[in-house]
TORKOL-4160 file (C-alpha; in steps of 0.2 Angstrom, whole numbers, padded with zeros to 4 digits, m for minus):
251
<pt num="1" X="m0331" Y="0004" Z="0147"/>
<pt num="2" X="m0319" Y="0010" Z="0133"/>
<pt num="3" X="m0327" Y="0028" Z="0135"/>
<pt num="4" X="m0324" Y="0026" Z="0156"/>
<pt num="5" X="m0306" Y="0023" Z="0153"/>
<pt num="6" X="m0302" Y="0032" Z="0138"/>
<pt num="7" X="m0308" Y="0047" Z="0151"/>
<pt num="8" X="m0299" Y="0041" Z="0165"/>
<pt num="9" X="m0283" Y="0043" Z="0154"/>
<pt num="10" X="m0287" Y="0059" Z="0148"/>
<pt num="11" X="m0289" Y="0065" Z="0168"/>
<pt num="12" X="m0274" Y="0057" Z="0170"/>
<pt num="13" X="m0263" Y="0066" Z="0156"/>
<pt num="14" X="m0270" Y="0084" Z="0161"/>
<pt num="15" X="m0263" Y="0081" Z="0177"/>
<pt num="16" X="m0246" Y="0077" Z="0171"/>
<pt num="17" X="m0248" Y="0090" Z="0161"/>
<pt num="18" X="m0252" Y="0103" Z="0174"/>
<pt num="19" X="m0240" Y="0095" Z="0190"/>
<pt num="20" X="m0225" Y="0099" Z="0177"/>
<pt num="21" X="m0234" Y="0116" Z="0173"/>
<pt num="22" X="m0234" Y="0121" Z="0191"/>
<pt num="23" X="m0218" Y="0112" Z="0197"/>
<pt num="24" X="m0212" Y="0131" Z="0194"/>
<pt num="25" X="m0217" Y="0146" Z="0203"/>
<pt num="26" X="m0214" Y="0165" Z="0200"/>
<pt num="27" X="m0198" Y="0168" Z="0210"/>
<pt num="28" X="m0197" Y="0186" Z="0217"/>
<pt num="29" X="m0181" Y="0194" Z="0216"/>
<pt num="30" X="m0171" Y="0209" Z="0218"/>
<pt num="31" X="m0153" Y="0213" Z="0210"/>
<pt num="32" X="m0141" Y="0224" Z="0222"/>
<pt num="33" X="m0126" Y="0231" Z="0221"/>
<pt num="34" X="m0119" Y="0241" Z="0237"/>
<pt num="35" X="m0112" Y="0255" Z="0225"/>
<pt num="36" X="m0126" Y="0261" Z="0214"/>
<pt num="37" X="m0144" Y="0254" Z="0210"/>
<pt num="38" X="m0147" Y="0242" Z="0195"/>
<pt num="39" X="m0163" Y="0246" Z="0188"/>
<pt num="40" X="m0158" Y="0240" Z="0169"/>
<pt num="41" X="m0154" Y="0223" Z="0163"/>
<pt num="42" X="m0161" Y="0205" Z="0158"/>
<pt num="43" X="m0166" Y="0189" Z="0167"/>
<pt num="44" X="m0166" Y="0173" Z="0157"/>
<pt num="45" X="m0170" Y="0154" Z="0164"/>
<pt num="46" X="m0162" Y="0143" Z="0152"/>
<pt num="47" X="m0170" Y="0128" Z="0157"/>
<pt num="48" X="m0188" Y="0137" Z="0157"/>
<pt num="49" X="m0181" Y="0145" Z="0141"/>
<pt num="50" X="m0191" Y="0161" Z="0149"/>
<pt num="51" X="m0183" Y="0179" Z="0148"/>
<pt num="52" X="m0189" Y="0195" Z="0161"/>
<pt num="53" X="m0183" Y="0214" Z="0161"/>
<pt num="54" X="m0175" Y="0220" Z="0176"/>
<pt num="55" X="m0186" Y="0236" Z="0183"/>
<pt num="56" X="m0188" Y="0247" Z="0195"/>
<pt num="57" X="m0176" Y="0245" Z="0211"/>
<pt num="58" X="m0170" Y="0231" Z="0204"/>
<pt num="59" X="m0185" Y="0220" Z="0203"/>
<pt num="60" X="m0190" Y="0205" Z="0193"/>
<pt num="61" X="m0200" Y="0190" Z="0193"/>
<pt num="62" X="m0198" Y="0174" Z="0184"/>
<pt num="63" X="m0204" Y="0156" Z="0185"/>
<pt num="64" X="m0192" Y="0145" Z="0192"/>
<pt num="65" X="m0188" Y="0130" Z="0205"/>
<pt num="66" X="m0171" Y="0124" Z="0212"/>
<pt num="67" X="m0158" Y="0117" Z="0199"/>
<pt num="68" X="m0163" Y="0128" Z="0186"/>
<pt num="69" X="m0151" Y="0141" Z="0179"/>
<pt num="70" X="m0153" Y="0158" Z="0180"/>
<pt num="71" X="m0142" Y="0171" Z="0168"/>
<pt num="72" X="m0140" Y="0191" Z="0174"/>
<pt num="73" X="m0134" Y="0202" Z="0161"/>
<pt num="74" X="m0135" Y="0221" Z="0158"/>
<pt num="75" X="m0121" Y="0237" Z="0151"/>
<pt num="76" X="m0119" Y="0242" Z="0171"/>
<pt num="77" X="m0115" Y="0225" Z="0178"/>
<pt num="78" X="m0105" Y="0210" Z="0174"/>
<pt num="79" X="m0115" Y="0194" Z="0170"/>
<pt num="80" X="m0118" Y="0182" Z="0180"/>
<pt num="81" X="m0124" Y="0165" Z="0181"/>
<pt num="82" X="m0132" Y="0156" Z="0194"/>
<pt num="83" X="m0142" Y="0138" Z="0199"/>
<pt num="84" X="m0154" Y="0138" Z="0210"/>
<pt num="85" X="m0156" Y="0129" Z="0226"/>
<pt num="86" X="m0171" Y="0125" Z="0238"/>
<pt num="87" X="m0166" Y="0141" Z="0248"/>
<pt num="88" X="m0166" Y="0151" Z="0236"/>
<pt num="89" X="m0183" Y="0147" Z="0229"/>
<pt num="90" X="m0189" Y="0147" Z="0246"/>
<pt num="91" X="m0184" Y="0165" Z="0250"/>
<pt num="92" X="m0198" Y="0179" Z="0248"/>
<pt num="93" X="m0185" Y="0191" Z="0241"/>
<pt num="94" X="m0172" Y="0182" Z="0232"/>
<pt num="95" X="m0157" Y="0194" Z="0233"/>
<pt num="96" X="m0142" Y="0196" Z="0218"/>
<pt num="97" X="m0127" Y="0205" Z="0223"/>
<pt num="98" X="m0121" Y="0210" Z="0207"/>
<pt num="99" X="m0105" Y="0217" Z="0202"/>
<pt num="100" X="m0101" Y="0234" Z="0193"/>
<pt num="101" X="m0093" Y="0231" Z="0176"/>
<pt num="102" X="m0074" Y="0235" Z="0176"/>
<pt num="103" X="m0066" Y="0245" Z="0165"/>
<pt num="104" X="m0049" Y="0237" Z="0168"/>
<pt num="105" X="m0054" Y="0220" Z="0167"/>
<pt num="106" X="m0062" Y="0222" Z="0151"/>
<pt num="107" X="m0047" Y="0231" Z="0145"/>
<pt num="108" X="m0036" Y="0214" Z="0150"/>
<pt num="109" X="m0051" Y="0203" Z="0142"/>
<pt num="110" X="m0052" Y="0211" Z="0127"/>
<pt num="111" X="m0035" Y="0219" Z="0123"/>
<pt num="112" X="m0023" Y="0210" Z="0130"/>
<pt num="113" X="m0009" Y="0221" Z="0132"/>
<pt num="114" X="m0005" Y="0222" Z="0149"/>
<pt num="115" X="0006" Y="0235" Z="0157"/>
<pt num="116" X="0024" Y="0228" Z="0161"/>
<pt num="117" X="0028" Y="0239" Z="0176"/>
<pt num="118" X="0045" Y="0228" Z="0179"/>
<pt num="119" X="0055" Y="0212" Z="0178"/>
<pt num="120" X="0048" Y="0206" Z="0194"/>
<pt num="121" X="0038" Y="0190" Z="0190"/>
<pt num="122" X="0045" Y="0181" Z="0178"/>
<pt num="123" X="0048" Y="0183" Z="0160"/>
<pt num="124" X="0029" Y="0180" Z="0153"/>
<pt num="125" X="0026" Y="0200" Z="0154"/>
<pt num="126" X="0040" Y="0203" Z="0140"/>
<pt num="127" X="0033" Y="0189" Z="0132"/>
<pt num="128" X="0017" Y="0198" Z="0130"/>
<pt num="129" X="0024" Y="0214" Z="0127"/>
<pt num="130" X="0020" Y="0220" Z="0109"/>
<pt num="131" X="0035" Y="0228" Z="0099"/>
<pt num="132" X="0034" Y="0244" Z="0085"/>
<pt num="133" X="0044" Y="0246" Z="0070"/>
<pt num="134" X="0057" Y="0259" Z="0071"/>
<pt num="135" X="0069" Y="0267" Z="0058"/>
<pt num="136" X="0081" Y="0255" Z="0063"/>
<pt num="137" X="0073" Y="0238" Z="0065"/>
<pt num="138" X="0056" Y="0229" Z="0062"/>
<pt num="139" X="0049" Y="0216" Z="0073"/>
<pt num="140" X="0038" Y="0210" Z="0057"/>
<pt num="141" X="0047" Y="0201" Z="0044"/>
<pt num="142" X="0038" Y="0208" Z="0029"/>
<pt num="143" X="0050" Y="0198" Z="0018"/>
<pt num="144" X="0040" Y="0182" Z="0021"/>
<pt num="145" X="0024" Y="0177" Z="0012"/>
<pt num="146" X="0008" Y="0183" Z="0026"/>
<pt num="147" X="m0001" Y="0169" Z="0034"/>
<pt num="148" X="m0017" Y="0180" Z="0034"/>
<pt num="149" X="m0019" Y="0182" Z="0051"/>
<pt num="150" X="m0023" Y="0198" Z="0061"/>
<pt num="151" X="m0008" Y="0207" Z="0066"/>
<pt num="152" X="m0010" Y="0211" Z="0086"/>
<pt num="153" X="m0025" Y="0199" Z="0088"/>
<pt num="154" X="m0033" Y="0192" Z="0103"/>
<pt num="155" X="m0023" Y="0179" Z="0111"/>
<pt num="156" X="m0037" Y="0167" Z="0121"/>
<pt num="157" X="m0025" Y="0156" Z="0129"/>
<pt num="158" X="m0017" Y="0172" Z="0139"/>
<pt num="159" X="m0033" Y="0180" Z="0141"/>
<pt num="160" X="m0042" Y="0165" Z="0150"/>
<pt num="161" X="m0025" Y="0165" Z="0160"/>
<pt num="162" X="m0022" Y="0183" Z="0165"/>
<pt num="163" X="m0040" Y="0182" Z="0170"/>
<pt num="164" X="m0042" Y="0166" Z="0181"/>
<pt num="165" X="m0026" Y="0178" Z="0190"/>
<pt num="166" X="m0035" Y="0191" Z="0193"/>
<pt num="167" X="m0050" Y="0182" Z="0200"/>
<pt num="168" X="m0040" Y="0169" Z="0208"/>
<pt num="169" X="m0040" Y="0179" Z="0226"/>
<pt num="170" X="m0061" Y="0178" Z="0225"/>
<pt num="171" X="m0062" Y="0162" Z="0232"/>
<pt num="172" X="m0082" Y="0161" Z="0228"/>
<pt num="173" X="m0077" Y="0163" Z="0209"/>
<pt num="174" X="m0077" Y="0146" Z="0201"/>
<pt num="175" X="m0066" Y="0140" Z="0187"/>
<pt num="176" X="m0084" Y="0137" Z="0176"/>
<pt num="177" X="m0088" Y="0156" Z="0179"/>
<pt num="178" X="m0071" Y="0160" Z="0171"/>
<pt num="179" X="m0074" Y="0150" Z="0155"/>
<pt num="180" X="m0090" Y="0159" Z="0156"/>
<pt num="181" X="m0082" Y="0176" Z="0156"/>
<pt num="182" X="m0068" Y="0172" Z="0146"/>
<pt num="183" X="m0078" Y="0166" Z="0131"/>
<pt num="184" X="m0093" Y="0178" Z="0131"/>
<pt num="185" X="m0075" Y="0190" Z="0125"/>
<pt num="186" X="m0068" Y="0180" Z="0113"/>
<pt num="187" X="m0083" Y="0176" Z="0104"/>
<pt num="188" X="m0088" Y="0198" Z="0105"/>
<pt num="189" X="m0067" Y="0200" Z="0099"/>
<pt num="190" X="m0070" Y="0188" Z="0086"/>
<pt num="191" X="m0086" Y="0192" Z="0078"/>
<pt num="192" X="m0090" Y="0211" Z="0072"/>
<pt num="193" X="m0106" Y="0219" Z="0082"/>
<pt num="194" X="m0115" Y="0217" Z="0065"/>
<pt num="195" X="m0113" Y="0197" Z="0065"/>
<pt num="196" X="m0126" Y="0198" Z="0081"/>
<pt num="197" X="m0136" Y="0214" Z="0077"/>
<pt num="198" X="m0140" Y="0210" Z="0058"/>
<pt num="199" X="m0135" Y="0192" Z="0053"/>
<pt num="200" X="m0142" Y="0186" Z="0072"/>
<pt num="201" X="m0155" Y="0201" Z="0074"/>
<pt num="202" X="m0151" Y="0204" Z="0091"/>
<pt num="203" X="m0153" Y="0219" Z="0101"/>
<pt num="204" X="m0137" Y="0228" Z="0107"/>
<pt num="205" X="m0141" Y="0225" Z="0125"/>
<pt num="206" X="m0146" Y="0204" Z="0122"/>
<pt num="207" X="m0130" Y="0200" Z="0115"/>
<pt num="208" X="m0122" Y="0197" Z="0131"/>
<pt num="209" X="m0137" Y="0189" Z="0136"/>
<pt num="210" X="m0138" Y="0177" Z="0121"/>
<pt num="211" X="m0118" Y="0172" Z="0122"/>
<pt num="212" X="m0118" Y="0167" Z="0143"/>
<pt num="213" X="m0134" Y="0157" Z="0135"/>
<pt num="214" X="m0121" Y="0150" Z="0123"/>
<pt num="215" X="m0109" Y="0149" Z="0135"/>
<pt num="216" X="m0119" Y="0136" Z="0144"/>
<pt num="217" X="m0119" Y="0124" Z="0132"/>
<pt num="218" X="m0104" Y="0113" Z="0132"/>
<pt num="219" X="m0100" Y="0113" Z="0115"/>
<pt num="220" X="m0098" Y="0130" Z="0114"/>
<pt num="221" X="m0078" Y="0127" Z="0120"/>
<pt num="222" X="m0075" Y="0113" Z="0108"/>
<pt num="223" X="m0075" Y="0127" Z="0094"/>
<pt num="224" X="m0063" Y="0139" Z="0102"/>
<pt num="225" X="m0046" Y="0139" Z="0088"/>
<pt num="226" X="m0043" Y="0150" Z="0075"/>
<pt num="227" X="m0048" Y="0138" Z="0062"/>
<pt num="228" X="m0065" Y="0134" Z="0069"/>
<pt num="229" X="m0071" Y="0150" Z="0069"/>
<pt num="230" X="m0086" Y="0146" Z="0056"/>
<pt num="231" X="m0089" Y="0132" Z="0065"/>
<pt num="232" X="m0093" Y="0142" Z="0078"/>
<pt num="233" X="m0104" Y="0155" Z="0068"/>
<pt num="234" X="m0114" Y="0139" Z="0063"/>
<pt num="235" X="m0115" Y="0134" Z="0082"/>
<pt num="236" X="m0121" Y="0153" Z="0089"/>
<pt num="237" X="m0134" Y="0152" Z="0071"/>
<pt num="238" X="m0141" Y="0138" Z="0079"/>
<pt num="239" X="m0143" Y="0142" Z="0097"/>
<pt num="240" X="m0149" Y="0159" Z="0091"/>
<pt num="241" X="m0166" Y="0148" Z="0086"/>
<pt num="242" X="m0169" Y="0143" Z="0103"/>
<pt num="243" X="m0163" Y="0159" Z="0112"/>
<pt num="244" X="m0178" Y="0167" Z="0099"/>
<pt num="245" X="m0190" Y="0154" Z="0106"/>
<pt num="246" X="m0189" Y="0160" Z="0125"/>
<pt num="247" X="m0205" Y="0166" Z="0131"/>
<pt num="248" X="m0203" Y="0184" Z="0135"/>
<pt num="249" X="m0211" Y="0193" Z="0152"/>
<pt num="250" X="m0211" Y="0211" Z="0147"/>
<pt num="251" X="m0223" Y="0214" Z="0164"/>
């Protein structure tokens, strides 16, 4: 009797087992752009932790079912990140529209200086403006001690401002995409390309990738002043250990 039900729920557990391992099915999809093809880039499921190439025509195929989150990144478009509904999983091509990285948005996200055409507008543009020493004057006040921080760095607070501007005609572009966008560059501002290639051991074309995965996680905004920064490293370290753990489809 204690072998009968010691079997029974054995069956019982291999069928938990499986329903959860077939509650997701390959997902078909196709990433477009109406400009040019996209025929490079990467796919990632954070809640399958599962990561796929983007191919030929724009193709890929990964395991998924509605409510889970699905991260596009690649060097020709900007990254995107979407949750899935019914519909989409139902489709037998799920399509992307993706947009073309832009040059001048990167420049405003990464450089801050932005071009003061005019007085129009308020005051904020002067503000904003940077100033040079001349023979005449200085704008730096090299008699007082330095406070060590980087002369001309990247003010975040602006950035994520000018930015949720420039966005703010796209009504389908929500304010959790922004934070997205805006902190994928300030963590790339803030830490040298070596940080992710060496220290992290990422590939070039995964770091992108590997901070919208950061990005996702809540607590990746709680470490976002200039005295947190190695509180931050310490967060990307660990979330670099799962990010490592996704199971990769390389077809």
């Amino acid at each position: 009797m204690k072998n009968k039900l010691g079997i029974f729920v054995v069956c019982l557990f291999c069928q938990f087992i499986t329903g959860q391992t077939n509650s997701r099915k390959p997902l078909h999809g196709q990433v477009i752009n109406s400009s040019i093809p996209i025929e490079t880039g990467n796919v990632m499921n954070i809640n399958a932790n599962k990561r796929t190439f983007i191919g030929p025509q724009g193709l890929f195929d990964i395991m998924a079912r509605p409510k889970d989150t699905l991260l596009f990144t690649g060097m020709s478009f900007q990254s995107k990140k979407i949750v899935l509904t019914e519909k989409d999983c139902a489709e037998v091509l799920f399509s992307v529209p993706l947009d073309l990285v832009n040059v001048e948005l990167k420049e405003v996200l990464v450089h801050k200086e932005l071009k003061v055409k005019s007085l129009q507008g308020g005051s904020q543009g002067i503000v904003d403006t940077q100033f040079e020493d001349d023979s005449q004057s200085t704008p730096e006040n090299k008699a007082m001690y330095s406070d060590q921080t980087i002369k001309y760095g990247t003010d975040f607070v602006r950035i994520f401002k000018d930015l949720k501007k420039l966005l703010s005609k796209d009504k389908e572009v929500q304010e959790e995409v922004i934070t997205d966008i805006a902190f994928v560059a300030y963590a790339k501002d803030n830490f040298t390309k070596d940080f992710y290639t060496k220290t992290l051991g990422l590939k070039e074309d995964e770091i992108d990738l590997f901070l919208m995965y950061c990005s996702n996680d809540s607590e990746s905004k709680r470490h976002l002043k200039e005295d947190q920064k190695f509180e931050l490293m310490d967060f990307m370290i660990n979330k670099n250990k799962d990010f490592k753990k996704a199971e990769v489809n390389k077809k």
